[in-house]
N, C-alpha and C positions, 0 to 999 in steps of 0.2 A: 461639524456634521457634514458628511455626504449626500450632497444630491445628485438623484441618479442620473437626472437630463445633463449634469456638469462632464464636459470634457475632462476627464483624470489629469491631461498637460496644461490644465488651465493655466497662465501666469497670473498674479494677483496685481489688478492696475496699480501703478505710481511706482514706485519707489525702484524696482527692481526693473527699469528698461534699459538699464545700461549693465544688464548681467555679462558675464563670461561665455563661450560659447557652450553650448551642452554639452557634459561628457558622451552621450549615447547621440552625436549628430549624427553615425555613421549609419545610424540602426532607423526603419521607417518608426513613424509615430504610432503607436499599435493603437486599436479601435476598442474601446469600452473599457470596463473596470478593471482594475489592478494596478499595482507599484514595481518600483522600480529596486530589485536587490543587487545592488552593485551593478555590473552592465547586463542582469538579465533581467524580462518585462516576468511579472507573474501576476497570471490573470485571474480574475476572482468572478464569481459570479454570485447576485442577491438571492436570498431562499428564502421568500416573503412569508416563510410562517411562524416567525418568533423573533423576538426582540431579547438583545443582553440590557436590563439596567442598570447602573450603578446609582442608589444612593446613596445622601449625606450619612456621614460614619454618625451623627449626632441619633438616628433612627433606631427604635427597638425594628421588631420581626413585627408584633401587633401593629407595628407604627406603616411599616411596611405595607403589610397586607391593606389595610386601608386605603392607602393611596394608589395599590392596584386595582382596587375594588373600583374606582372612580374615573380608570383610565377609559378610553375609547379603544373600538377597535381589537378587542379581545377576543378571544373563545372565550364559553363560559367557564366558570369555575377558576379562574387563574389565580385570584384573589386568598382561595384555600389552596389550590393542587402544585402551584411556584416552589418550588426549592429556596425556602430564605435561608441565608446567611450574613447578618449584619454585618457589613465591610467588605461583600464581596457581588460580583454581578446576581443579579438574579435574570431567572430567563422565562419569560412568559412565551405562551403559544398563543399564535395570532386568528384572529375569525377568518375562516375558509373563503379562499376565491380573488383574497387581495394578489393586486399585482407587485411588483418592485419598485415602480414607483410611489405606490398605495403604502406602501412597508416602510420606507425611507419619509414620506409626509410626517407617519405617524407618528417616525420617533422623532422628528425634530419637534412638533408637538409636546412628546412627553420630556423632552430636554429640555424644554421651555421652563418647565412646571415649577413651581419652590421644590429644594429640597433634592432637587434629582441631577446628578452630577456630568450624566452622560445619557445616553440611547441610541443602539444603533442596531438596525437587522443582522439576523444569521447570514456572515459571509462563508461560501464556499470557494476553497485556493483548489481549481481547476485542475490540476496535475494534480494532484493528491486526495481532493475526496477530504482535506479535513474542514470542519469549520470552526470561524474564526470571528470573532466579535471586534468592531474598533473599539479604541480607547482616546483617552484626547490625547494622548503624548507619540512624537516623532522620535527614533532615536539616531541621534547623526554622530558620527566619525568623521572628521574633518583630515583634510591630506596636510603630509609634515608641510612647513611653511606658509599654509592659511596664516594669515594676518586678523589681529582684533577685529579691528575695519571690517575687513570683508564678513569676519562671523558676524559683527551687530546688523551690518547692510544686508544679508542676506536672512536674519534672523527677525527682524523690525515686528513689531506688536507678539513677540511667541516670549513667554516665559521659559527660562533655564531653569527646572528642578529637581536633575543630579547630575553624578558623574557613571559613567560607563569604566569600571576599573580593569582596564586592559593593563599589560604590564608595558606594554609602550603606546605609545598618544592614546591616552584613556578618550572615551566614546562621551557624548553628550544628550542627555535629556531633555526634549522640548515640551513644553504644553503647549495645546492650541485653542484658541477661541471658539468656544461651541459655533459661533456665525458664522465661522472660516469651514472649507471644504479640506479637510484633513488631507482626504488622499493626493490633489489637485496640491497643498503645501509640500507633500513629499516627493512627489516627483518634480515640484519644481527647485527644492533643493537636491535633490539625484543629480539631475540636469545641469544643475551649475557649473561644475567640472571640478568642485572645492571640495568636494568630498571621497570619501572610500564607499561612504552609503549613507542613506537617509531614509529609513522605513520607518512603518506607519507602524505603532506598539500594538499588539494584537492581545486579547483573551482569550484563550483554550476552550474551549466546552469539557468540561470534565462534568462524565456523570458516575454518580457513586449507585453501585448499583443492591449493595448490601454491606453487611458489617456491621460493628458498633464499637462503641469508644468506652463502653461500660469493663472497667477490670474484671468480672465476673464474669461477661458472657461466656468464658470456654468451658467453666462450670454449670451453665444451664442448660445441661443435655435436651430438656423437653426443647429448645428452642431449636434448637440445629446441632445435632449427637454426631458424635467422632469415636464415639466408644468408649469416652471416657469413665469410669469408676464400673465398668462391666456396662453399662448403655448398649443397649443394640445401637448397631449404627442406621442409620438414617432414621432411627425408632424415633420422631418428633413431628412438629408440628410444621417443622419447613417455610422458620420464620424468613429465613432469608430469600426463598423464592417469594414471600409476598411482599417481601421489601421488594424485590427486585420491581413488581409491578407499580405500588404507591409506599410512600413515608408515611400515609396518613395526613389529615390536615388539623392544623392550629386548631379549629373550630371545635374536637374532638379533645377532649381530657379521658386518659383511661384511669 
């Protein structure tokens, strides 16, 4: 988990004081949030009004909702209006007025909790406008000739759980300790001068804004008409602009 008062360059005491020199010594230490992609800084800034969760894959959606219901620090209704998808983030909207530090407290809070695998606020990647969720995994590329040694020494308390299938020197997967400052671990493996790169795994925001997965729908002209079997076209109910607004909430059975 990131906290926001943390230096993004932090080193982690012990183990690591006899590193290599930084690949990026040449470059100043940039000021505030963001990681390091290969030699360029990319800055991120906090958007303190929503949190990505992930929980336990063992979790229904009613199981879900529940344990939103009981979180802190929420807008109302999150608990029904959250997009669930069992095994996948869910992203609630935060009660108005919190700061970024206010935002980051709170999901270390919900990371804490049983059951919840992750939490972290809406990041925004500053060039681009997109946002972007953490995860707990690093993904590093190591340069030809890294030695075992130095991967374990510079890797020490991080789980390996995959491979990166490049067709030459395949890429590696890290977990990191919810108590660890993720991003502050990726740039200090960036920095090492052992890598090709070491960035922090990100989640998409992907919002679904209509549609359906039902084999029928293209047949159900009241819902949203294309003209099919003589249908006036737009002659419907224009289900899918009220999708675009709300999915509707669990709490509702039609």
């Amino acid at each position: 988990m990131r906290s926001a008062a943390t230096s993004p360059l932090l080193l982690i005491a012990g183990a690591l004081l006899a590193a290599p020199a930084a690949a990026q010594e040449s470059a100043p230490t940039p000021a505030g949030l963001g990681y390091w992609n290969g030699p360029d800084w990319q800055p991120l800034a906090t958007s303190p009004d929503s949190l990505g969760i992930v929980f336990a894959d063992s979790l229904s959606e009613a199981e879900i909702r529940a344990r939103i219901a009981q979180f802190p620090g929420l807008a109302g209704g999150q608990a029904d209006q959250a997009v669930v998808w069992p095994g996948h983030a869910v992203v609630v909207e935060l009660a108005a007025g919190l700061s970024a530090d206010e935002a980051w407290s709170l999901a270390e809070q919900i990371s804490a909790q049983a059951e919840v695998r992750e939490a972290a606020p809406r990041l925004i990647a500053t060039e681009t406008g997109e946002p972007l969720y953490l995860t707990d995994e690093i993904l590093v590329r190591w340069k030809d000739g890294v030695s075992a040694g130095q991967r374990e020494a510079w890797t020490q308390g991080l789980e390996r759980t995959a491979t990166l299938a490049y067709t030459v020197n395949p890429g590696e997967v890290y977990a990191v300790d919810p108590s660890e400052d993720l991003l502050a671990r990726a740039n200090e493996l960036a920095s090492s001068g052992l890598v090709e790169f070491a960035i922090p795994d990100f989640r998409i925001e992907r919002v679904r804004y209509s549609g359906s997965n039902d084999p029928f729908y293209a047949y159900q002209w009241h819902l949203e008409s294309t003209g099919i079997n003589g249908a006036g076209v737009d002659e419907d109910i224009d289900a899918e602009g009220a999708w675009a607004i709300t999915r509707g909430t669990a709490s509702v059975t039609i």
